[in-house]
Structure formats: structure tokens, C-alpha cells
N, CA and C atoms as an extended XYZ file, in Angstrom:
375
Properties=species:S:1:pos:R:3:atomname:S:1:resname:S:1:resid:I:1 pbc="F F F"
N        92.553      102.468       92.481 N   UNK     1
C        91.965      102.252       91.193 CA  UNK     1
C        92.904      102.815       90.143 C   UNK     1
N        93.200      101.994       88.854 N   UNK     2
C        93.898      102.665       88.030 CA  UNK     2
C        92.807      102.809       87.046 C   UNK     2
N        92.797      103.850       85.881 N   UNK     3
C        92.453      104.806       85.052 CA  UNK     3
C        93.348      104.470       83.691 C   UNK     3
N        92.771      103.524       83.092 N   UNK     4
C        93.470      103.839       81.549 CA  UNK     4
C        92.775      103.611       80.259 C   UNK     4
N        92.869      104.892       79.860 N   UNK     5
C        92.747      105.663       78.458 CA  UNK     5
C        92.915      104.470       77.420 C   UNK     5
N        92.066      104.218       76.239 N   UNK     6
C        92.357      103.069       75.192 CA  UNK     6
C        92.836      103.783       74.390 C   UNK     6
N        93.332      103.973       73.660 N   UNK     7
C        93.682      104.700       72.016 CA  UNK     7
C        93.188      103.332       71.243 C   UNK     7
N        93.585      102.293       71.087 N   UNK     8
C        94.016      101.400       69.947 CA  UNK     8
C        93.979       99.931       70.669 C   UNK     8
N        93.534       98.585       69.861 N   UNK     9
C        93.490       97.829       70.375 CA  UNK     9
C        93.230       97.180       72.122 C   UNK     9
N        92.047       97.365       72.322 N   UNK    10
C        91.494       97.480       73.495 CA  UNK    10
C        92.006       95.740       74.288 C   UNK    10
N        91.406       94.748       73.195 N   UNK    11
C        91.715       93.540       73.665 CA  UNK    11
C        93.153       93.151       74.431 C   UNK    11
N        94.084       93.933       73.285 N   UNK    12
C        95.525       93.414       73.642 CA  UNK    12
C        96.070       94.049       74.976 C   UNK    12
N        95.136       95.328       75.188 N   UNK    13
C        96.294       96.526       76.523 CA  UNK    13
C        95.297       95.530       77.750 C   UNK    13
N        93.723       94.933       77.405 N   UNK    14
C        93.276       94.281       78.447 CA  UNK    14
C        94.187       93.026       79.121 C   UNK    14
N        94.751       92.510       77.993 N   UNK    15
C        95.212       91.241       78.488 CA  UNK    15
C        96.698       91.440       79.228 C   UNK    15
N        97.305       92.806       78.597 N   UNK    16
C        98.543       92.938       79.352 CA  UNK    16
C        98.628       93.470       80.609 C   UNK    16
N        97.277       94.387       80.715 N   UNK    17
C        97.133       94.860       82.109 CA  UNK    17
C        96.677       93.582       83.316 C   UNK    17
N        96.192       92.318       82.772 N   UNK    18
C        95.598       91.245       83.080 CA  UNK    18
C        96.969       90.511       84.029 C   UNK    18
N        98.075       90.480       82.883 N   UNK    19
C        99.324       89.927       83.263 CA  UNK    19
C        99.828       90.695       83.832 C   UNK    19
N        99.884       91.816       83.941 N   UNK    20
C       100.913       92.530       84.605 CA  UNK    20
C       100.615       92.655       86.405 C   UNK    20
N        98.864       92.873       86.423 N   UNK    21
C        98.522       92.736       87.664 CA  UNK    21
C        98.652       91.528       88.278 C   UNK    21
N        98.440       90.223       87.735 N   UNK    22
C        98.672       88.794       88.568 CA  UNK    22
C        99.989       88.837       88.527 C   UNK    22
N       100.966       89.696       87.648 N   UNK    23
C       102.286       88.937       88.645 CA  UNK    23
C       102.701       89.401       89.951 C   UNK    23
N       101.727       90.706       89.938 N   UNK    24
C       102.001       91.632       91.188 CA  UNK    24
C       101.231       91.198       92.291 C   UNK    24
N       100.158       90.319       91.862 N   UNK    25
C        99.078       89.459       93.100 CA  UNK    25
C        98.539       90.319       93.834 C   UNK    25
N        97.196       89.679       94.600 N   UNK    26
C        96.635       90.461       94.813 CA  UNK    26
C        95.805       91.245       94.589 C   UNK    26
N        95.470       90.662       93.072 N   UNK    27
C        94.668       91.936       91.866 CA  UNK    27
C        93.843       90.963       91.306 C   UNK    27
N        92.682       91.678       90.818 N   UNK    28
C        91.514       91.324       89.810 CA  UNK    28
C        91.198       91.749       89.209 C   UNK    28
N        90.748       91.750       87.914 N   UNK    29
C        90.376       92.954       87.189 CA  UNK    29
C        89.159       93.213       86.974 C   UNK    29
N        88.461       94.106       87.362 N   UNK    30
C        86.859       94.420       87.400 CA  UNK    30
C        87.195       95.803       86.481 C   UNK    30
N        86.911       95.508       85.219 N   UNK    31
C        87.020       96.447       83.965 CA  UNK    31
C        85.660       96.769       84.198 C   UNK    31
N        85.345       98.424       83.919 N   UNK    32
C        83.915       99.187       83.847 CA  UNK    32
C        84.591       99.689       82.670 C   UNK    32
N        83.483       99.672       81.551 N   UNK    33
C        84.112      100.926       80.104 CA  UNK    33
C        83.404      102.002       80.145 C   UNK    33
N        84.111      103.019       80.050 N   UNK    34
C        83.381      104.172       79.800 CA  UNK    34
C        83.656      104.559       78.712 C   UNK    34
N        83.247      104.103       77.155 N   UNK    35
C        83.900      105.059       76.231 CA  UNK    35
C        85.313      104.830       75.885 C   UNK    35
N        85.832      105.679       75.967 N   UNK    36
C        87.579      104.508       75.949 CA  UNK    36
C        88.406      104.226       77.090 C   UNK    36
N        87.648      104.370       77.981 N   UNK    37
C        88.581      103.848       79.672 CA  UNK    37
C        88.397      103.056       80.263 C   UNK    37
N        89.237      102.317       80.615 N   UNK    38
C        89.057      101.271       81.517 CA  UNK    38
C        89.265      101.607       83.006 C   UNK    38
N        88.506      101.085       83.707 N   UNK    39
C        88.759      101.287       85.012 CA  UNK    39
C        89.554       99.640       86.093 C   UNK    39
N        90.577       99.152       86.542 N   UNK    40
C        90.785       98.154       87.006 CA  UNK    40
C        91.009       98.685       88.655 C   UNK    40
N        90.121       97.642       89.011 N   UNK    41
C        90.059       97.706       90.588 CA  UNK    41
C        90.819       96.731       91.207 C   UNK    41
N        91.515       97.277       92.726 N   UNK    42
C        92.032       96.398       92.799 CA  UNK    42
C        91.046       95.327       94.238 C   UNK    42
N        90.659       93.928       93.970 N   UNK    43
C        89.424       93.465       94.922 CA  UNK    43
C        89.853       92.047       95.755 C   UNK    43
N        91.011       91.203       95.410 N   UNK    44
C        91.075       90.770       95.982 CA  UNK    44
C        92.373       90.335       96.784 C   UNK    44
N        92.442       89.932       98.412 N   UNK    45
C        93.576       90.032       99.060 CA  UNK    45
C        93.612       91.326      100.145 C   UNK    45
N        92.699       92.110      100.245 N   UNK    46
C        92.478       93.209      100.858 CA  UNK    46
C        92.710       92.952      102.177 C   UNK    46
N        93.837       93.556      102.946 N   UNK    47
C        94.240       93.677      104.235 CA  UNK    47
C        93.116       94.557      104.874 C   UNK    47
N        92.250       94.203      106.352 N   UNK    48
C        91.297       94.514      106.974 CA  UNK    48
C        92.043       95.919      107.474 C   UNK    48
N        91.230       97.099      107.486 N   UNK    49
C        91.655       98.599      107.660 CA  UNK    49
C        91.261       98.197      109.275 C   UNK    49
N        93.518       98.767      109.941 N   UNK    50
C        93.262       99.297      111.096 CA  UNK    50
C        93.124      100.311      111.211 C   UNK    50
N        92.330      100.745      112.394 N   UNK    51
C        92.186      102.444      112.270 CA  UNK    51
C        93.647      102.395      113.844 C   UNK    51
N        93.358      103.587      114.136 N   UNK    52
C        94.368      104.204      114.958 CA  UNK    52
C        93.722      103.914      116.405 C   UNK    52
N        92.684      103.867      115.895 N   UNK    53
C        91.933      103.718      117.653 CA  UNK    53
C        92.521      101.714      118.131 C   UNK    53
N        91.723      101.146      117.163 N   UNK    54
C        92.625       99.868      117.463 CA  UNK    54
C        93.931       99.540      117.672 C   UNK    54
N        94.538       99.980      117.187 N   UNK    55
C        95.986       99.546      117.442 CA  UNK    55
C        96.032      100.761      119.173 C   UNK    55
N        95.785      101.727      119.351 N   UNK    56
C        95.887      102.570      120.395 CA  UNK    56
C        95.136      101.249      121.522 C   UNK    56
N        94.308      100.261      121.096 N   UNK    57
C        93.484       99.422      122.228 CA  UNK    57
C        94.448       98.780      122.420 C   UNK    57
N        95.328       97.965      121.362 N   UNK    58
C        96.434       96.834      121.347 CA  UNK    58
C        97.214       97.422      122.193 C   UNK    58
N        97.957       98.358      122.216 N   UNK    59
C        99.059       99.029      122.509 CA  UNK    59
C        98.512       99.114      124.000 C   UNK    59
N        97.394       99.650      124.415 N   UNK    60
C        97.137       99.705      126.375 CA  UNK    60
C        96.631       98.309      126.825 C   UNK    60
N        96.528       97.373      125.947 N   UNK    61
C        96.057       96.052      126.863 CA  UNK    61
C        97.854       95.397      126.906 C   UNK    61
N        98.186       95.660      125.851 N   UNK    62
C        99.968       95.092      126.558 CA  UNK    62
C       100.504       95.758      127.555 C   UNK    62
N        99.832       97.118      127.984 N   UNK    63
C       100.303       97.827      128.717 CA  UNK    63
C        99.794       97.631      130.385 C   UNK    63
N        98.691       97.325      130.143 N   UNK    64
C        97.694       97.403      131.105 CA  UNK    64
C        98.450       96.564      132.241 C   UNK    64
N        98.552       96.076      132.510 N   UNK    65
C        99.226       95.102      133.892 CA  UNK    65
C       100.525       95.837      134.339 C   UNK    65
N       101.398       95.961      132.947 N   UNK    66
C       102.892       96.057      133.787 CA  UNK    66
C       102.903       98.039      134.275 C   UNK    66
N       102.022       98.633      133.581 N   UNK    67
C       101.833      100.430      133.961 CA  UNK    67
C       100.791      100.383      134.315 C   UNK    67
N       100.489       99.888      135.632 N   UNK    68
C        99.095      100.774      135.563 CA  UNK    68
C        99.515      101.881      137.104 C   UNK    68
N        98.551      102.987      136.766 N   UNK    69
C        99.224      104.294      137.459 CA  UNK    69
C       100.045      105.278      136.784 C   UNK    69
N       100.546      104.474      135.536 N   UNK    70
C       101.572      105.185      134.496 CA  UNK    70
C       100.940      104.977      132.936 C   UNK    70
N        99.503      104.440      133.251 N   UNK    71
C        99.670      103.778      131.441 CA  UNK    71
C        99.392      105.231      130.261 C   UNK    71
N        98.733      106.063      130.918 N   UNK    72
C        99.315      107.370      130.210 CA  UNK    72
C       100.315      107.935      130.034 C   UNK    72
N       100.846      108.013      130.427 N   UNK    73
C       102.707      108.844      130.250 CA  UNK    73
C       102.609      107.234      129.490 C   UNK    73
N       103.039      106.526      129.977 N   UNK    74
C       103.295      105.255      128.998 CA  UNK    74
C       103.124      105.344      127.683 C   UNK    74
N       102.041      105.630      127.674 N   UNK    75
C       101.549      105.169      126.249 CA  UNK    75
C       101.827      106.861      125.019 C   UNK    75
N       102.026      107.968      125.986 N   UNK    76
C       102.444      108.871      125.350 CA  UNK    76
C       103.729      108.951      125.030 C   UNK    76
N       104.547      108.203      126.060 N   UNK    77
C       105.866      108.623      125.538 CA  UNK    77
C       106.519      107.299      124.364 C   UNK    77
N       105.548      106.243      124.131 N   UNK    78
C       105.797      105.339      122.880 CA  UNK    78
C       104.969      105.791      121.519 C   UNK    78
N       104.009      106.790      121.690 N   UNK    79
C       103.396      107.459      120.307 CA  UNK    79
C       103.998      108.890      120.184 C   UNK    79
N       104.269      109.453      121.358 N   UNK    80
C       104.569      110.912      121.069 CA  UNK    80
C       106.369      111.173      120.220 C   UNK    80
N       107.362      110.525      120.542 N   UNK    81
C       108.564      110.703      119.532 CA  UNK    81
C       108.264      110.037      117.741 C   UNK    81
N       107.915      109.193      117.798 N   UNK    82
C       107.438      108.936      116.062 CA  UNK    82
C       106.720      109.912      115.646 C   UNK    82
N       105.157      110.286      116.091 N   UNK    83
C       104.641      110.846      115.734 CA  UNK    83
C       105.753      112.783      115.645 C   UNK    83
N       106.275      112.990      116.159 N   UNK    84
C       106.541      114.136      116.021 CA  UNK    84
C       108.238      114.043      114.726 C   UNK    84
N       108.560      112.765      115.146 N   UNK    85
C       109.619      112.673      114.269 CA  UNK    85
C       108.824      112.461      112.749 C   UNK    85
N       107.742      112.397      112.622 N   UNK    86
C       107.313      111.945      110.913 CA  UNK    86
C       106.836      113.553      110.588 C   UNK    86
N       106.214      114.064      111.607 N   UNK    87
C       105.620      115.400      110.643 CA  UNK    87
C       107.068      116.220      110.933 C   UNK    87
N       108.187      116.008      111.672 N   UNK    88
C       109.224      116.697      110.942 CA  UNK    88
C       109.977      116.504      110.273 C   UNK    88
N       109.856      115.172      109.428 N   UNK    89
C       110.222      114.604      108.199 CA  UNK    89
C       109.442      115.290      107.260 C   UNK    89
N       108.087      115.189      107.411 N   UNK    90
C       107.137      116.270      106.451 CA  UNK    90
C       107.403      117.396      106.010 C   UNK    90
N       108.322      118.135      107.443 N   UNK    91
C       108.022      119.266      106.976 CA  UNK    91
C       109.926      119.672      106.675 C   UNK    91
N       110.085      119.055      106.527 N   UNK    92
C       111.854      118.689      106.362 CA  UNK    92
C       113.113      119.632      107.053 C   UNK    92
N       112.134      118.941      108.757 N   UNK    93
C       112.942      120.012      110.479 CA  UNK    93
C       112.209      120.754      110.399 C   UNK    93
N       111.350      121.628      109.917 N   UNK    94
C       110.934      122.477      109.983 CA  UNK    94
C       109.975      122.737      111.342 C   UNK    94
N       110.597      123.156      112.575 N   UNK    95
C       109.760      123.293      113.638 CA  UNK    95
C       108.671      123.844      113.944 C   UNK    95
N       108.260      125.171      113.471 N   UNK    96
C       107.443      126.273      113.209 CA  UNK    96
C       106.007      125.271      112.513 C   UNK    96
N       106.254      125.014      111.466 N   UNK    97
C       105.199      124.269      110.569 CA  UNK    97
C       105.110      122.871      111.101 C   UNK    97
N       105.972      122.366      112.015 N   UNK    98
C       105.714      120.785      112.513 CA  UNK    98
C       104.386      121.378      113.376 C   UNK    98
N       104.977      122.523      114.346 N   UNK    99
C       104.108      123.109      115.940 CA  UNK    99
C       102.664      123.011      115.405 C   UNK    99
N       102.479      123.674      114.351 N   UNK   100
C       101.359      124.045      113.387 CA  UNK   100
C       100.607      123.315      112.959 C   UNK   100
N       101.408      122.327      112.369 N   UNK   101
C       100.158      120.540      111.844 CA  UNK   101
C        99.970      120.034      113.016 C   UNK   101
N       100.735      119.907      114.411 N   UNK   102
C       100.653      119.464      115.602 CA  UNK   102
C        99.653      120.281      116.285 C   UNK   102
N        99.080      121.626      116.071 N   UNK   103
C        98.700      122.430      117.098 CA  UNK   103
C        98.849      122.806      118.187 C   UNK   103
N       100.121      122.568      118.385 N   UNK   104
C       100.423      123.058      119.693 CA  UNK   104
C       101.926      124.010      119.557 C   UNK   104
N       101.845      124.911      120.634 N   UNK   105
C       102.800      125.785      120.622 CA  UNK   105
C       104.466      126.138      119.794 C   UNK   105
N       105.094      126.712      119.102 N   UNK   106
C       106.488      126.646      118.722 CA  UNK   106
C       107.547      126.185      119.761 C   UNK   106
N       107.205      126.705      121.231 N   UNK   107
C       108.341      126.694      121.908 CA  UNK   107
C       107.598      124.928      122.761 C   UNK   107
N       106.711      124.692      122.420 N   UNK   108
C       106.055      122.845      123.411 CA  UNK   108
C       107.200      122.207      122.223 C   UNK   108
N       106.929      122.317      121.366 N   UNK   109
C       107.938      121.455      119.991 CA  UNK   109
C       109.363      121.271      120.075 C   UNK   109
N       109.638      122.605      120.617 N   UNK   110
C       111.328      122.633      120.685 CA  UNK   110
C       111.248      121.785      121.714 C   UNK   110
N       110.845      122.362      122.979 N   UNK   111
C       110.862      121.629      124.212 CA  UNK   111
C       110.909      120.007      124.160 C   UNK   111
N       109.793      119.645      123.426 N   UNK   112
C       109.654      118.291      123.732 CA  UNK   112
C       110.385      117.504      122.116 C   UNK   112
N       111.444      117.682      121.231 N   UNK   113
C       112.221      117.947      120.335 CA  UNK   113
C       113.409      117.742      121.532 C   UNK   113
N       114.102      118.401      122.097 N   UNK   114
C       115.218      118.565      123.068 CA  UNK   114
C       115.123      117.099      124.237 C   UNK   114
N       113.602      117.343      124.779 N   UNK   115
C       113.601      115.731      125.538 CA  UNK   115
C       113.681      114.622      125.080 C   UNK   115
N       113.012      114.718      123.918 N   UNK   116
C       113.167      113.410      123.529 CA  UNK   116
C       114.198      112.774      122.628 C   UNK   116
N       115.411      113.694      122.283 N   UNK   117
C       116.509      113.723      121.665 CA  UNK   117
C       116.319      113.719      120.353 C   UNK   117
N       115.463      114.437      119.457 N   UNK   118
C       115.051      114.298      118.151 CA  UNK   118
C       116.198      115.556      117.852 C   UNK   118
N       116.917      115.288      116.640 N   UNK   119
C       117.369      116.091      115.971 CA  UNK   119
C       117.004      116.463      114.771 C   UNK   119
N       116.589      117.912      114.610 N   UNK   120
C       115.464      118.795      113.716 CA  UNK   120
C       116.630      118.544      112.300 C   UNK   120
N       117.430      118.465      112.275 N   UNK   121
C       118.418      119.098      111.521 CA  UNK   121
C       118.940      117.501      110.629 C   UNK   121
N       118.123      116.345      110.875 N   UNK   122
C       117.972      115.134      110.534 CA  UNK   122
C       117.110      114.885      109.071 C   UNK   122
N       116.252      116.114      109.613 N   UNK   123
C       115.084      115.966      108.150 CA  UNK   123
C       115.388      116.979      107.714 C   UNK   123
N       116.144      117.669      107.489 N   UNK   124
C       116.369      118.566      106.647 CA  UNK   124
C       116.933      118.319      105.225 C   UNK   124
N       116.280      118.791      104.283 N   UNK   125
C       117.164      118.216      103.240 CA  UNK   125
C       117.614      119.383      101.856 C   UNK   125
């Protein structure tokens, strides 16, 4: 949702915010006034929210035939290097505070950091 303040000529900032959102597509403008604000929502074109659990279903039915006996380690060792490479982008290498948003141990991080060939010293900035 964007939030904008009128000062002055309400009609004219409506119509430019009007144009500016259709060239970007995707947009409608559902103006609420409050007083001098406009509120523009954005309503149509809305990509359906995957959650994590779905795509985690996608990810073991491609899996399902060619691992089975393995589809755990499988499926951990294709989520577990991203996932640990983004929160140490977050935390920019920072191992200590990756272990920490991860909950699990300082020295499981290094460890599994070293296996999986992630270099800490990548996100550092």
C-alpha cells in the first residue's frame, strides 16, 4: 500500500499517481481519503502466495521416485546450503549471529559452512 499526503491540488497528484501506476501494471487504484491522504492499493494481477510448505511438497514429489530411502538427506542437502548462505549474507559472514537466527550451535555452522564449501568471507562487506 502506498500512503500519500495531499498538500495542493488533489485531482492532478490523483491522475499522475493513476499514470504512473498503469505504466508499471498490475495496479488499480482504490483511493480511501482520509483528510488529506490517499491511500492506493495495489489489487489487481496478484500472484497466488506460496508458502514454504508447498513448494517443500513440490520439491519431495520430484523427489519421491528417484530418492526414496534418501529423500531426507535429499531434500536437506538442496534447502540446507541456500538457506544458510542467505542468513550469512544477512548477517554479512557473520557466523556467530548466522548460528543464532539458525538456532543451532556456533561450531554445527562452521562445520556444516566447511562441508558444504560456503565461504563466510563472501558476505562480508
Amino acid at each position: 500500500m502506498i500512503t500519500v499526503l495531499i498538500v495542493d491540488n488533489e485531482e492532478k497528484i490523483k491522475e499522475l499517481l493513476d499514470k504512473m501506476l498503469q505504466e508499471k501494471g498490475n495496479f488499480n487504484m482504490d483511493i480511501t481519503k482520509q483528510e488529506n491522504i490517499l491511500k492506493v492499493i495495489k489489487k489487481v494481477g496478484r500472484e497466488p502466495t506460496v508458502t514454504l510448505r508447498d513448494k517443500l511438497i513440490e520439491l519431495e514429489d520430484a523427489f519421491y521416485e528417484e530418492k526414496k530411502g534418501v529423500l531426507y538427506k535429499s531434500l536437506l542437502e538442496v534447502i540446507e546450503k541456500p538457506l544458510i548462505e542467505h542468513v550469512l549474507q544477512r548477517t554479512e559472514g557473520n557466523q556467530l549471529k548466522a548460528a543464532r537466527i539458525l538456532g543451532l550451535n556456533r561450531n554445527t555452522v562452521r562445520a556444516k559452512v566447511k562441508k558444504l564449501g560456503i565461504s563466510p568471507t563472501r558476505y562480508k562487506q
